[in-house]
C-alpha positions in Angstrom: 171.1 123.3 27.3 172.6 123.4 30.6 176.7 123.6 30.1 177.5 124.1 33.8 177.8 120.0 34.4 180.5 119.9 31.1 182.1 123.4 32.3 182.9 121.7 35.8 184.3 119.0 34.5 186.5 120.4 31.9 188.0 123.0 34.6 188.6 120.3 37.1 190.6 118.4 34.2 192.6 121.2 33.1 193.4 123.0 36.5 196.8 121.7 36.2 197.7 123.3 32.8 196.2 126.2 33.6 198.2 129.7 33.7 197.3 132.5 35.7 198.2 136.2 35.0 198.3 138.8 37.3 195.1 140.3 35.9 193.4 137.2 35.2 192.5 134.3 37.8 191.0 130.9 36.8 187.1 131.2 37.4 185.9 128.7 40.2 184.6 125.7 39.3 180.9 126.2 39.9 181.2 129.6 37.4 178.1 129.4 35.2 178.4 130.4 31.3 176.0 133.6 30.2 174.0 132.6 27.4 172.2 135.5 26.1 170.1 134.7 23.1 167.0 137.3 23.7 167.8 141.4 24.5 165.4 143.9 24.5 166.4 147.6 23.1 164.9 150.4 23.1 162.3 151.6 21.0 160.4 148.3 22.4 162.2 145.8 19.9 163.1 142.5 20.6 166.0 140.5 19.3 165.9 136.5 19.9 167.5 133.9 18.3 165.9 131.2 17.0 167.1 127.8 15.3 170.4 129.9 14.8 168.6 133.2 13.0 168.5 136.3 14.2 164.4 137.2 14.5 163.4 140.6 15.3 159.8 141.5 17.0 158.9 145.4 17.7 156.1 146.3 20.3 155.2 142.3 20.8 154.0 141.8 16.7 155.3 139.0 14.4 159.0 138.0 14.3 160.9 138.9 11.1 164.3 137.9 10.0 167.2 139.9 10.1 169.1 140.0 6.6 172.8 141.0 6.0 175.0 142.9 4.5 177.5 139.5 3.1 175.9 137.8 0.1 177.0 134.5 2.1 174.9 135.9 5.4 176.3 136.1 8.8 176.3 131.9 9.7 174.7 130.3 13.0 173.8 132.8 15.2 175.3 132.0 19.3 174.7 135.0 21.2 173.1 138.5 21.5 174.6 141.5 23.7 173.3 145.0 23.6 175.3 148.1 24.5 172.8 150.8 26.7 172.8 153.0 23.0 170.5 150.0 21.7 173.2 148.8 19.4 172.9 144.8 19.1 176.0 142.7 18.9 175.7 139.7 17.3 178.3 136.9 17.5 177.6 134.6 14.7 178.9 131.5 12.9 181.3 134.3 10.4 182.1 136.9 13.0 180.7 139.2 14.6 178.0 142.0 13.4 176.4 145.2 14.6 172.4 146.0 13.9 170.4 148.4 15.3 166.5 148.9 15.8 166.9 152.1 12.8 168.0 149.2 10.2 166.9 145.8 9.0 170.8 144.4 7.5 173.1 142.6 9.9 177.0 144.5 9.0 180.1 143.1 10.0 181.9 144.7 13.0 184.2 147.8 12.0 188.1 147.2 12.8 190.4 150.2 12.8 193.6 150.4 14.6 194.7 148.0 17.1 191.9 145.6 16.2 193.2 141.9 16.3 193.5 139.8 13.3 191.5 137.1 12.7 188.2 135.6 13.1 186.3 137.0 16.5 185.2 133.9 18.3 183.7 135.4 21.4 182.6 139.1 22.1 180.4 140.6 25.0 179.8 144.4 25.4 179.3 146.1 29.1 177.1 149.2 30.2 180.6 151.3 29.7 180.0 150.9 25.8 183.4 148.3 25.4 183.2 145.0 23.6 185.5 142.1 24.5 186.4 140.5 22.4 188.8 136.8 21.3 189.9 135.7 18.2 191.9 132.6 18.3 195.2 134.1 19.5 194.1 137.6 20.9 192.3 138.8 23.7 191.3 142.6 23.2 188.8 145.8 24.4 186.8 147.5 21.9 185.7 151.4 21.9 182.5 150.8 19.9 182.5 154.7 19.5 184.9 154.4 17.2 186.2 150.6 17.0 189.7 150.9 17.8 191.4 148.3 20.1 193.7 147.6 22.4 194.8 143.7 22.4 196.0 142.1 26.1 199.9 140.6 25.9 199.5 136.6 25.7 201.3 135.3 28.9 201.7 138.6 30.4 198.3 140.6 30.9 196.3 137.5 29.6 197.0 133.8 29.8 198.1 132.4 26.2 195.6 130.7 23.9 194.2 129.5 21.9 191.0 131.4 23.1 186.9 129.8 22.4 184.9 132.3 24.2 184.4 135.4 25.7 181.3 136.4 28.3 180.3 139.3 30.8 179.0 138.4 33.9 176.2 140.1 35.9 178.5 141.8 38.1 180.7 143.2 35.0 184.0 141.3 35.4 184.7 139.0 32.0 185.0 135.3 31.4 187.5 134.2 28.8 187.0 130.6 28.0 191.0 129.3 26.5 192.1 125.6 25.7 194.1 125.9 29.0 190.8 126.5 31.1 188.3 128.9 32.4 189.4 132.0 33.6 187.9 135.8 35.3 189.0 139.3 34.5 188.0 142.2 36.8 187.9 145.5 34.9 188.9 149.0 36.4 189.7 147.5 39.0 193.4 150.0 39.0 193.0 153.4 39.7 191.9 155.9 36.0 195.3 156.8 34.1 196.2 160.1 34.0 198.3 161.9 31.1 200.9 164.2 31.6 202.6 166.3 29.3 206.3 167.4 30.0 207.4 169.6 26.4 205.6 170.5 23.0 207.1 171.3 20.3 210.7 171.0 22.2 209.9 173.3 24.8 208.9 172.8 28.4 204.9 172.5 28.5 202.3 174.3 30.7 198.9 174.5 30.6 197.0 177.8 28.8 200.4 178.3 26.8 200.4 178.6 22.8 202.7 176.3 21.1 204.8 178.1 18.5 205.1 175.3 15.4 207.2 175.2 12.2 205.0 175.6 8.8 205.6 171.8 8.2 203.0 171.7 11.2 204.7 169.0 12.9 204.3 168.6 16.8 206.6 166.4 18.9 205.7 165.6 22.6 207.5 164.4 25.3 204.7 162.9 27.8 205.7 161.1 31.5 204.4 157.3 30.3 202.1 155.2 32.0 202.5 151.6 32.6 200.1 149.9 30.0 198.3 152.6 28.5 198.5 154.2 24.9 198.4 157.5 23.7 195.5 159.3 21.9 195.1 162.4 20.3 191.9 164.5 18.2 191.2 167.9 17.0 188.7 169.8 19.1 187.0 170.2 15.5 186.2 166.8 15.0 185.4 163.6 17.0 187.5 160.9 16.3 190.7 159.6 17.9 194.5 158.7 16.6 197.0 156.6 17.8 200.2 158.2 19.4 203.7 156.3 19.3 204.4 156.2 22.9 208.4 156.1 22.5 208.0 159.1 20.0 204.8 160.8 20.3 204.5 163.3 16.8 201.8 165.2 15.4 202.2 165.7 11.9 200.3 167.5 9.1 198.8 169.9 10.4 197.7 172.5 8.4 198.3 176.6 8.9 196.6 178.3 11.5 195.1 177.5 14.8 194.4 174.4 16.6 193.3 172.8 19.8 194.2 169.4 20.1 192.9 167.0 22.8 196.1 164.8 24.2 194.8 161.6 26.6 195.8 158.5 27.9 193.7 155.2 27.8 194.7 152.2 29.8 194.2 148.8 29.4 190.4 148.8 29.9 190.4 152.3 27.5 189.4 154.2 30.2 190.5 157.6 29.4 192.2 160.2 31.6 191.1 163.8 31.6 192.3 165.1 28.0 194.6 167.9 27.9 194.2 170.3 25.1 197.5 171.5 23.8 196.8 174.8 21.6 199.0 175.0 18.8 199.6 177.9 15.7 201.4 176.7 12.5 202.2 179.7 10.5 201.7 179.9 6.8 204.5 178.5 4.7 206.8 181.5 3.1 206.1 180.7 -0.4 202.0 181.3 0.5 202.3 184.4 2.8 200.2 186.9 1.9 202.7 189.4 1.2 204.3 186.4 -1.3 200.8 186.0 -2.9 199.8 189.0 -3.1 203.2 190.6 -5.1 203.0 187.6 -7.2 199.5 187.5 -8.7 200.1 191.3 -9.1 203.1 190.9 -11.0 201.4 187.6 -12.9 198.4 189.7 -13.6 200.2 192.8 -15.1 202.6 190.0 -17.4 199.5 188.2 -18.2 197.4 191.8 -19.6 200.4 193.0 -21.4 200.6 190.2 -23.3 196.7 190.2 -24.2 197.3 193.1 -24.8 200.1 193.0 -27.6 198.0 190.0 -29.2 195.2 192.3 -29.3 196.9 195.2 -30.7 199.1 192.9 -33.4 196.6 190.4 -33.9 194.1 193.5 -35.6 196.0 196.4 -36.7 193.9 199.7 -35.6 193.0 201.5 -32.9 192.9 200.4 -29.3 189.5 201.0 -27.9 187.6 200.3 -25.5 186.3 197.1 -26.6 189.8 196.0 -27.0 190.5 197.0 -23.5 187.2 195.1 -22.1 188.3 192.2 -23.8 192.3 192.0 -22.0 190.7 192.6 -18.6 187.9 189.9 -19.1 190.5 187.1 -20.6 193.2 187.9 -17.7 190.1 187.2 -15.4 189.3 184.0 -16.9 192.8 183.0 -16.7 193.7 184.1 -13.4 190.2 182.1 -12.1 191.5 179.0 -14.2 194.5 179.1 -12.4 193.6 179.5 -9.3 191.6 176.7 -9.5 194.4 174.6 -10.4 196.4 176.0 -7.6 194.0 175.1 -5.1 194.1 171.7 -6.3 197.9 171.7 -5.6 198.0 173.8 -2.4 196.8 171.5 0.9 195.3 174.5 2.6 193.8 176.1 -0.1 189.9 174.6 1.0 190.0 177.4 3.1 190.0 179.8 0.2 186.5 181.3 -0.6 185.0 179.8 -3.8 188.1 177.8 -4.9 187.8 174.4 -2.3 186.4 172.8 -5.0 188.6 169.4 -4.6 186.8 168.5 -1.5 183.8 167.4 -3.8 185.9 164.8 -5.8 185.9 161.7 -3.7 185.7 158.3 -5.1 183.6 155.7 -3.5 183.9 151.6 -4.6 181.8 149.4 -3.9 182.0 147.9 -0.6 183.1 150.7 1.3 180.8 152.8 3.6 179.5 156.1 3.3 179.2 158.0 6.7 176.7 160.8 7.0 176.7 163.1 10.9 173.6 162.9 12.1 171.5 164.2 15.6 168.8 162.0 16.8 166.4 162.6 19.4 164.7 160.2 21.8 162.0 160.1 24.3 160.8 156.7 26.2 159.2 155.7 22.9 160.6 156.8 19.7 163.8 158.0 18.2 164.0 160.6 15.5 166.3 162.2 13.4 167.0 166.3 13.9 167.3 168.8 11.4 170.6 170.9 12.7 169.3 174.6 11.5 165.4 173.7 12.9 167.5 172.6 16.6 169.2 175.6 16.6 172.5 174.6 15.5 174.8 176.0 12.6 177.9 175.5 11.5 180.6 174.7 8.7 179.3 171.5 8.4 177.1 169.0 10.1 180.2 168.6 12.7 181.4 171.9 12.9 177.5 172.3 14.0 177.4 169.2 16.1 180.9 169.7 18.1 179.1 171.7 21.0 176.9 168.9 22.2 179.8 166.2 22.0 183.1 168.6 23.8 180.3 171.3 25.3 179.9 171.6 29.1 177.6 169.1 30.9 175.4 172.3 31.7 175.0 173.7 27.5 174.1 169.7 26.7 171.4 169.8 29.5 170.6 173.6 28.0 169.9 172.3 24.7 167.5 169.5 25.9 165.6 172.0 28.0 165.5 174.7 25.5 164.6 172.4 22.2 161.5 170.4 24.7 160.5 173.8 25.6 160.1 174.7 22.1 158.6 171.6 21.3 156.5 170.5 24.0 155.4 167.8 21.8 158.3 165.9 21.6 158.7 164.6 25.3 162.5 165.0 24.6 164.4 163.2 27.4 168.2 163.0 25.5 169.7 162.9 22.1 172.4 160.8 20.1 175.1 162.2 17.7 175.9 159.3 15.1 177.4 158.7 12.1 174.8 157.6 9.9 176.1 154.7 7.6 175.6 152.8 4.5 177.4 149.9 2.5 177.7 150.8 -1.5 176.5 147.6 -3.0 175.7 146.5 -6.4 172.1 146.5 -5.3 172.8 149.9 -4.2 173.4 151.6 -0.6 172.1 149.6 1.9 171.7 151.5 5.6 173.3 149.7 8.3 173.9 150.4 12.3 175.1 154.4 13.0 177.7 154.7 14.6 176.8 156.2 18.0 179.6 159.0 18.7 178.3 160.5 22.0 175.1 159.9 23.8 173.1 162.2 26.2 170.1 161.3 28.3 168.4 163.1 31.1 170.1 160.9 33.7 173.6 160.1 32.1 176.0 161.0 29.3 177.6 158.2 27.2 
């Protein structure tokens, strides 16, 4: 159906009570309205919509039928966009949802911090990997690498709603379609923000300097603000970004010993200026020095084998052999392992005590909530496969300790890696990989795989 006949008229009646931002211009008149309802991702499958259901065809054979993840299924179908990482978006009658060619369940769209209330009634995504999205009464950009948001100011930055639509047009600026009219949005169109960081931890701040912390391992920042940008900060040891109070910027929690922490502004758009890494030491709290520890198991230990001991010499009158002695030593063993367990259930840093982290193992999943697994994929112009880290050369304390290099590592070690593992493995064709979180919805039907979560990207061309 053509709309650009109704769309003319409607933004010829409503010129009047239109309202204009600085960022956002009312789209002329002749403007057409993107309808996407067929995208093509890679490996060779085909999304299309059809009678309002989302069909899927791979390499051209018959369509099948996308299922989903809500017991009530996703609604009408309206439109289809596809981010360059082959994730589908897929704006539907309840929301919108994320698929992927790897999976066969529509899932609704993640929302962390800063994502808008509400029903999404439009969303697009661009080659930069950002959705747009509207609900009724916001207007926001999405990170789809990890689904946090940051909504536009009704009346300021955007003009007020209520909002209907939101689409991308060919040349990347954004159409937001509100009761009050059509209007045109031109992204990064300002100049990239920049971050700069004037004290840590109450002193003045340079870079290459070690910042001396308390042992609560709090950080406070003082940073030189940027009109309309927020503040981010992540660990060098892990991948995922947190939100930063601009007014009072403070890192908390962190644990004893060294860190490297990535500080970086995103504007409006989430652009995201150069990251500076801030390296920070947080001493060990008194009470779990070494020199603390070590006097007091001593003294516990030499308590805890004189009492065996009496119980052993009162409990059985006689001699006190060596059997006797064998015993004491092997119970205040036992008890001192018993009690260290408990104490590294109480202690927050005590994971990183050899053989006693045994509380990381006692999650508790309920059903609905999602299960993320770190995972390397490979492509080449046909297929995608998943890695094993140790057979690619990788190692680690974990699947992310192990995957960290090819997500923070030099532009020249990712292109290593995909020279040195299609070397190995001529076979493979290699042209780029993915690192993902692998993800799946606990259900009473059981786990059900849905669309990864595509963290970083690398292909022979470009990184994402």
């Amino acid at each position: 159906m053509n709309h650009a006949l109704p769309l003319a008229l409607a933004l010829l009646a409503g010129t009047c009570g239109a309202q204009e931002t600085p960022l956002f211009r009312v789209a002329p008149a002749e403007t057409p309205w993107p309808e996407r309802t067929r995208v093509l991702v890679h490996p060779r499958t085909e999304y299309s919509v059809d009678g309002g259901r989302l069909l899927r065809r791979v390499d051209g054979g018959p369509a099948e039928e996308m299922l989903c993840t809500l017991p009530e299924g996703p609604g009408a179908v309206r439109r289809l966009s596809a981010e360059p990482t082959s994730t589908t978006y897929v704006l539907a009658e309840r929301g919108l949802f994320v698929i992927d060619p790897s999976v066969v369940h529509l899932d609704p769209v993640e929302r962390t911090d800063g994502f808008p209330e509400g029903r999404i009634v439009g969303a697009d995504a661009d080659a930069r990997r950002r959705l747009w999205i509207a609900t009724r009464e916001a207007f926001a950009c999405v990170d789809t690498r990890q689904f946090f948001a940051r909504v536009f100011q009704p009346g300021v930055e955007v003009p007020p709603g209520p909002y209907e639509d939101v689409a991308l047009m060919e040349d990347g600026r954004v159409l937001l379609r509100a009761a009050s009219g059509l209007y045109v949005y031109r992204p990064d169109a300002e100049a990239p923000p920049r971050c700069r960081i004037v004290r840590a931890g109450g002193k003045a701040w340079s870079a290459g300097q070690r910042v001396e912390l308390a042992p609560d391992g709090r950080l406070a920042l003082e940073v030189e603000p940027e009109l309309g940008c927020t503040l981010r900060y992540r660990s060098q040891r892990h991948h995922l970004w947190y939100p930063l109070d601009l007014d009072r910027p403070v890192i908390e929690g962190l644990e004893p010993g060294e860190h490297a922490l990535e500080i970086a502004s995103f504007d409006r758009d989430l652009r995201s200026s150069e990251p500076i890494v801030v390296r920070v030491h947080v001493p060990v709290p008194p009470r779990f020095a070494k020199r603390t520890l070590s006097l007091f198991g001593c003294g516990a230990a030499a308590l805890l084998a004189l009492g065996l001991a009496l119980c052993a010499r009162y409990a059985r009158p006689g001699p006190f052999g060596p059997r006797r002695i064998a015993w004491v030593l092997a119970s205040t063993g036992l008890v001192l392992g018993i009690g260290l367990q408990i104490l590294a259930a109480i202690v927050p840093h005590a994971r990183a005590w050899p053989f006693v982290g045994f509380t990381m193992y006692t999650e508790v999943y309920r059903e609905g909530e999602r299960v993320y697994q770190p995972a390397l994929l490979a492509q080449n112009e046909i297929a995608t496969w998943e890695l094993d880290l140790t057979q690619a050369g990788l190692h680690g304390d974990g699947a992310w300790a192990a995957l960290l290099p090819l997500v923070h590592g030099t532009p020249e070690a990712q292109r290593a890696f995909v020279d040195r593992y299609a070397r190995e493995n001529p076979s493979s064709h290699l042209t780029g990989y993915s690192v993902v979180s692998q993800r799946r919805v606990l259900t009473a039907r059981g786990p059900i795989a849905v669309a990864p979560l595509v963290t970083y990207q690398h292909l022979a061309e470009k990184s994402r």
